[in-house]
C-alpha positions, 0 to 999 in steps of 0.5 A: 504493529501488524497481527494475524489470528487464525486468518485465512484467504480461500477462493472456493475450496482453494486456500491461498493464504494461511497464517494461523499467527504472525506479527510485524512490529512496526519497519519496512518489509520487503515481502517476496514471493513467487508470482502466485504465490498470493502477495497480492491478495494478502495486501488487499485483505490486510487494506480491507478490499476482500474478504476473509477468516480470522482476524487482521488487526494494526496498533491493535486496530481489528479491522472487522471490529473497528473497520472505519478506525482501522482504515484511517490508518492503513493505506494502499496502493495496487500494482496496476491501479485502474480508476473510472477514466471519466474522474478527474485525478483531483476528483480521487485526490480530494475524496482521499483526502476527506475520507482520510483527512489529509491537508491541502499542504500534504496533498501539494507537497505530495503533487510536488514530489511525485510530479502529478501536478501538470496532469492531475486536472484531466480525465483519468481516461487520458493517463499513461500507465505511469501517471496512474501509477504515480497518482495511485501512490500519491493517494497512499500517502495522504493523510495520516496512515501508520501502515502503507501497503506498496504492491509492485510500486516500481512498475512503470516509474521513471528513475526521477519518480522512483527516487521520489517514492524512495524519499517518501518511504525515507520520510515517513519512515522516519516518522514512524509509519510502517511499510509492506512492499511487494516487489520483484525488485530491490528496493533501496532506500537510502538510511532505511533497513528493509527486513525481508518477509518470504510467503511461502507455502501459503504462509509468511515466513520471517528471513 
């Protein structure tokens, strides 16, 4: 599902991540990591936000050679998603769901789930941390992603909302999309063996 060559991450002269060869077939990984340790700029390479040496390819999709392929099927969601404060939610949640040809039954049903529909209509300047937060991972789940990226998606959920996301997983996973979370909690999701992933030492270990 998800392979590395050769990749490298660097900031100047400082190498962040360096994974000469790795693979994930396709699950659900939790990917642990201590604070710094480069989760965060490891998800956004693999959802193609910054850039980066080597090669990242899922499905046997590169993302340098195939990118507009590539991101049709690889979502992502930030820990602490900022947008322009002068959009409307609904302005986000149509333009995901052109570029990545959602449904409006999908995006209803993801309005449904994640409990935006009562503010999704008003400036984004307006939102609470968790109603961004929700809108983020609402966007990550629309349209028809084989790989969904999840960096610290608790933060700022309510019990109601986490137990929504985990019903998400629970059913995507079932059909066949594949998840790399982050996160500095367990996240349990019910009927969905999560395998652990440690990135250490600028590298990511299988545990």
């Amino acid at each position: 599902m998800l392979h590395f060559t050769n990749f490298r991450k660097k900031f100047g002269e400082n190498i962040i991540v360096d994974i000469p060869s790795f693979q994930l077939r396709d699950g659900v990984y939790w990917l642990k990591g201590e604070n710094g340790s480069g989760k965060t700029t490891l998800l956004k390479a693999i959802a193609g936000l910054i850039p980066f040496s080597g090669t990242i390819s899922v499905n046997d999709i590169d993302i340098k050679r195939r990118r507009e392929d590539y991101k049709s099927i690889v979502n992502y969601a930030e820990a602490e998603p900022i947008y322009p404060g002068f959009l409307r939610g609904s302005d986000l949640v149509r333009f995901y769901s052109e570029t990545k040809k959602g449904t409006r039954e999908q995006v209803q049903a993801l309005s449904d789930v994640l409990g935006i529909g009562s503010y999704v209509d008003n400036m984004i300047g307006t939102y609470s941390s968790g109603m961004a937060k929700k809108l983020s991972l609402a966007l990550a789940f629309i349209g028809n992603p084989k790989l969904i990226l999840l960096d610290e998606p608790m933060i700022t959920l309510d019990s109601k909302s986490l137990a929504s996301l985990q019903e998400l997983i629970a059913e995507h996973s079932r059909k066949g999309v594949s998840f790399l979370v982050t996160s500095h909690q367990e996240l349990n999701v019910p009927g969905i063996t999560m395998s652990a992933l440690q990135l250490a030492n600028k590298t990511i270990l299988q545990v």
